[in-house]
MARLUM-845231 format. One record per residue: residue number from 0; residue in one letter; chain; x, y, z of N, C-alpha, C in turn. Coordinates in Angstrom, 1 decimal, decimal comma. Layout:
BEGIN
> NUM_A_A_X_Y_Z_X_Y_Z_X_Y_Z $
...
//
This chain:
BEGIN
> 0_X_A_8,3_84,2_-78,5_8,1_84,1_-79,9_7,0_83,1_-80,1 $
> 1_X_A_5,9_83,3_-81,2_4,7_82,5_-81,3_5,6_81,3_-82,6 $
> 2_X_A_5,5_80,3_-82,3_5,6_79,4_-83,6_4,3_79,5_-84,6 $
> 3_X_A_3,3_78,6_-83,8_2,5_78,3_-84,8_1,5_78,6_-83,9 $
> 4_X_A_-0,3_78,8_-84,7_-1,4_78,9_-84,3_-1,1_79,4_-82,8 $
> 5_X_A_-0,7_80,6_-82,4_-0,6_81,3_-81,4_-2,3_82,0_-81,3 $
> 6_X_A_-2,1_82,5_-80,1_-3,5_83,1_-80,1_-2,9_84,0_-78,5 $
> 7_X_A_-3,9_85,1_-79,1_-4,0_86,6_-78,1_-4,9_87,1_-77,9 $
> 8_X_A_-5,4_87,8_-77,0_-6,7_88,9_-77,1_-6,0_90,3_-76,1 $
> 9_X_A_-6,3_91,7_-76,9_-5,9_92,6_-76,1_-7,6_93,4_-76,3 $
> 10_X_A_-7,7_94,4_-75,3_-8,8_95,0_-75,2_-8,4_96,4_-75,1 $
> 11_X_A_-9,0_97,4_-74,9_-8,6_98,9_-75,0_-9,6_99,7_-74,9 $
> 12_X_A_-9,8_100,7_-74,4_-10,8_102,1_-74,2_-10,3_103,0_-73,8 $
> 13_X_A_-10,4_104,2_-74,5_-10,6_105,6_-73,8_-11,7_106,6_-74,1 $
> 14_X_A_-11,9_107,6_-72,8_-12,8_108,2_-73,5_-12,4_109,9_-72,6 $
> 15_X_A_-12,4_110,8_-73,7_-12,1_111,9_-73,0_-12,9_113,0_-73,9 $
> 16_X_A_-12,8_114,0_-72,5_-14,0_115,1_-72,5_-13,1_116,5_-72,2 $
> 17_X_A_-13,4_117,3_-72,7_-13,0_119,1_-72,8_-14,0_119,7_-73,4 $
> 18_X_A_-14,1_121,0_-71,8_-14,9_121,6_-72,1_-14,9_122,9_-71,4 $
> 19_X_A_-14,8_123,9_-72,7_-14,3_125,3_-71,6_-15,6_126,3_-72,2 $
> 20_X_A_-15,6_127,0_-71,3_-16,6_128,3_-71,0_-15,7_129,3_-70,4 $
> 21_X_A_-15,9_130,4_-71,9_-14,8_131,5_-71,6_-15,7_132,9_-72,0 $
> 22_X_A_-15,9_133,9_-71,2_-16,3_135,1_-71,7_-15,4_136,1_-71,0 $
> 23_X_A_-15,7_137,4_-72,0_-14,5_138,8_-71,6_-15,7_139,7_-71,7 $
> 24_X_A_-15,7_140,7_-71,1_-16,3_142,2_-70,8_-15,6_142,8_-70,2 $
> 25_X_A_-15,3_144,2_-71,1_-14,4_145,4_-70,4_-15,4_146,5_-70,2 $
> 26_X_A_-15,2_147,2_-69,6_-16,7_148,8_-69,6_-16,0_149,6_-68,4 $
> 27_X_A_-16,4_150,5_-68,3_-15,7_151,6_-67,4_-17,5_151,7_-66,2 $
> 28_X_A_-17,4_151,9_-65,5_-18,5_151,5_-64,5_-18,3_152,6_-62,9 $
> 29_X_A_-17,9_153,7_-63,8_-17,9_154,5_-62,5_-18,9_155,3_-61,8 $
> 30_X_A_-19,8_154,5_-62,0_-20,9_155,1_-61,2_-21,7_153,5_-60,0 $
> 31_X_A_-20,1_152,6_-60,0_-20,6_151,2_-59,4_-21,8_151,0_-59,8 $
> 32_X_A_-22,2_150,4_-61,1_-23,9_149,8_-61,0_-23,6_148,4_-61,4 $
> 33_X_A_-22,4_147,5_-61,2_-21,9_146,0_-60,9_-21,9_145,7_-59,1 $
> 34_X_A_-21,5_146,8_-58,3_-20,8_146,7_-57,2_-19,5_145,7_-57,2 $
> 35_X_A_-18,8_146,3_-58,2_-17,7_145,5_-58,2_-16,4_146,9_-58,6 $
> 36_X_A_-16,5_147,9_-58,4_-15,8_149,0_-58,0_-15,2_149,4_-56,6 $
> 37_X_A_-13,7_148,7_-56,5_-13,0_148,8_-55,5_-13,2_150,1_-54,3 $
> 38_X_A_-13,0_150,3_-53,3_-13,9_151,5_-52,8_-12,6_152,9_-53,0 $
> 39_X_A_-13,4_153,9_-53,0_-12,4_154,8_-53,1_-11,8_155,1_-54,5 $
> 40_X_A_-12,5_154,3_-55,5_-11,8_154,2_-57,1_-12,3_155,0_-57,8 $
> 41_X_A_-11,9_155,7_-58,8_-12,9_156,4_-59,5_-11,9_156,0_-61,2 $
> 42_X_A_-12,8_156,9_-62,1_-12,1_156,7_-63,2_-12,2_158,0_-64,0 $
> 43_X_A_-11,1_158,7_-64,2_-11,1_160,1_-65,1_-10,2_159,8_-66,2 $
> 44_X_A_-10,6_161,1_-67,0_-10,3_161,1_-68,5_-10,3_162,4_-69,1 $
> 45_X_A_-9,0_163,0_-69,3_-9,2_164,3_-69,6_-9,5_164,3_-71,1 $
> 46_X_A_-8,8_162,8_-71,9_-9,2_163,2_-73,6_-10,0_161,6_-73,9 $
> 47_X_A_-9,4_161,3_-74,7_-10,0_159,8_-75,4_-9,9_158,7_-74,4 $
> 48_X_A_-10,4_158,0_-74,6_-9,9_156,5_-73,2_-10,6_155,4_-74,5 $
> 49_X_A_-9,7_154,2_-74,1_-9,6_153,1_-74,7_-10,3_152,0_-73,6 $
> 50_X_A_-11,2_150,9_-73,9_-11,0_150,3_-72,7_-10,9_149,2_-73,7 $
> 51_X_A_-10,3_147,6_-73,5_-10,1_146,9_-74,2_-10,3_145,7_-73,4 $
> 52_X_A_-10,3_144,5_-73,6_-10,3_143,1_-73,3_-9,6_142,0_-74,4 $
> 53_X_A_-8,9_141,3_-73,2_-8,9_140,2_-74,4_-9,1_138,5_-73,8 $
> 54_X_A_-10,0_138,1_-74,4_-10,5_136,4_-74,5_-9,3_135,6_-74,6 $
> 55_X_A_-8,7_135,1_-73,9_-7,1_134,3_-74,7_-7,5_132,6_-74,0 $
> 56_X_A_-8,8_132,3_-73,8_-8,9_130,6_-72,8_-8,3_129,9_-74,1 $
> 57_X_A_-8,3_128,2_-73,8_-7,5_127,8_-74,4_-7,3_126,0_-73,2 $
> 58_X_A_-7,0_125,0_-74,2_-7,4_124,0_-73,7_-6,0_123,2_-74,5 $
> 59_X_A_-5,2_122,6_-73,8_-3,9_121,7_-74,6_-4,7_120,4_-73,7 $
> 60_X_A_-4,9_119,0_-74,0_-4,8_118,0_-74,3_-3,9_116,9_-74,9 $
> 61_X_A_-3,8_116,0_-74,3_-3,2_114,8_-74,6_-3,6_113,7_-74,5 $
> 62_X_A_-3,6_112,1_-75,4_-3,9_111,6_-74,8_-2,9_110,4_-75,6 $
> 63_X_A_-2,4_109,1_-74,7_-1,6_108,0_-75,5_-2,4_106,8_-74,5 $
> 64_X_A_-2,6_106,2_-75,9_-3,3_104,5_-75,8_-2,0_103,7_-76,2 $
> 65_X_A_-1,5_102,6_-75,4_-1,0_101,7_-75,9_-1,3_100,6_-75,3 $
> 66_X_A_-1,4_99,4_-76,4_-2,4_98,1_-75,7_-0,2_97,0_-76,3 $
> 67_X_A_-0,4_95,9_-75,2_0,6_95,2_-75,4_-0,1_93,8_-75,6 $
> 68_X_A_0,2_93,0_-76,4_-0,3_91,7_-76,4_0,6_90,7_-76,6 $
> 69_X_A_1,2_89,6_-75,8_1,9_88,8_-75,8_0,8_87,0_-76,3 $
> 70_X_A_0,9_86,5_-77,4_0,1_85,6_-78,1_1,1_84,5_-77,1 $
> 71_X_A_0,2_83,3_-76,8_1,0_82,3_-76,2_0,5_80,9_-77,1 $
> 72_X_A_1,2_80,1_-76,9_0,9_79,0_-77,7_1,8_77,5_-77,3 $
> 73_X_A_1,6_76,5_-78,1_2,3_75,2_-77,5_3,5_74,8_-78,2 $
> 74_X_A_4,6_75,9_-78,5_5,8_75,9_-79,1_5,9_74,8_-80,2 $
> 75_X_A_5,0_74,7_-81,2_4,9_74,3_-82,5_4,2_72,9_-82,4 $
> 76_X_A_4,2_72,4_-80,9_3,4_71,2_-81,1_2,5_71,0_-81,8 $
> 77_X_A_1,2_71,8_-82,3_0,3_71,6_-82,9_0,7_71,7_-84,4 $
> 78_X_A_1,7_72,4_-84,9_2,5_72,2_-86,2_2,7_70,7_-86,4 $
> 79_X_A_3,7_69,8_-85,7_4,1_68,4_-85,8_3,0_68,1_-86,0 $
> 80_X_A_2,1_68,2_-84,5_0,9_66,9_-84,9_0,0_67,4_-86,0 $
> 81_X_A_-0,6_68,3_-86,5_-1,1_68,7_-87,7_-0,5_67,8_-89,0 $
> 82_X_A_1,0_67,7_-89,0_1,0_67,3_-90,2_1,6_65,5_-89,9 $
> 83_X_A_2,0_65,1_-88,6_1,6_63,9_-88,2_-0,2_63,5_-88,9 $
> 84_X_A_-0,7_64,2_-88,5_-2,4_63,7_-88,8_-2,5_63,7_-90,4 $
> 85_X_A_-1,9_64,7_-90,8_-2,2_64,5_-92,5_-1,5_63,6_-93,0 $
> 86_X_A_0,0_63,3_-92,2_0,6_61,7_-92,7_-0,3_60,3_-92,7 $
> 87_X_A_-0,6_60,4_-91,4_-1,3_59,3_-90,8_-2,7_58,8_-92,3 $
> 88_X_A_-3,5_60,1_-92,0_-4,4_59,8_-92,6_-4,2_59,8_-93,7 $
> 89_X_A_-3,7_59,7_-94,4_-3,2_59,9_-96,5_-3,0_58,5_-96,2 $
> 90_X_A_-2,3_57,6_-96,1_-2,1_56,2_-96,0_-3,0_55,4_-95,7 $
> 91_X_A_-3,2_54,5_-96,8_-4,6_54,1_-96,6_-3,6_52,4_-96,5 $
> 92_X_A_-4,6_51,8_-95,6_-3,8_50,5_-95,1_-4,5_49,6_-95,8 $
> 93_X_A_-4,1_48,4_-96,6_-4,6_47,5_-97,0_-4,4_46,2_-96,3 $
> 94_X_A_-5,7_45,2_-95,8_-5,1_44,3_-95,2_-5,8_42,6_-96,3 $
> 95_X_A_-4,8_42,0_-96,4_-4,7_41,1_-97,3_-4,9_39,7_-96,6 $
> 96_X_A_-6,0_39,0_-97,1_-5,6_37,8_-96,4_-5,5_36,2_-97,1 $
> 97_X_A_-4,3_35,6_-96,7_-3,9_34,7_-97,6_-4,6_32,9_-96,9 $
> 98_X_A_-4,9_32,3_-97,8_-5,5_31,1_-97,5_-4,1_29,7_-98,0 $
> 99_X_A_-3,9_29,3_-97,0_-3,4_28,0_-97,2_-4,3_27,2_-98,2 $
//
């Protein structure tokens, strides 16, 4: 516990970075012009065909800063003598001197 004129210093930084690169492409490619048709694969369609994709990236983050500072000081000493000094000094001393 700080009495009087305690004194601390706490310091702190963070710095954070996110960064995503997301793309989707769906397409039907059965004539391999990717080369990325599994071998032996083909793709038929006797009526309508759908092809679809979906993009879902996505980035969760957190971050907690906590700074602790414990203030230290000279357990009120400088309270006493502070107002020790303002006693002291407020009294003004008169010195008198007497003649036989």
């Amino acid at each position: 516990m700080a009495f009087a004129n305690a004194s601390g210093t706490t310091a702190t930084a963070t710095l954070g970075s996110n960064e995503i690169h997301a793309a989707v492409t769906a397409f039907v490619d059965n004539d391999n012009s990717t080369l990325l048709l599994p071998t032996g694969a083909t793709v038929a369609s006797t009526g309508a065909m759908s092809v679809q994709a979906t993009d879902s990236a996505s980035v969760t983050a957190t971050t907690e800063m906590t700074s602790v500072n414990t203030p230290s000081n000279n357990g009120g000493a400088s309270l006493i003598n502070h107002y020790a000094d303002l006693a002291l000094n407020s009294y003004r001393y008169h010195r008198q001197i007497r003649h036989a």
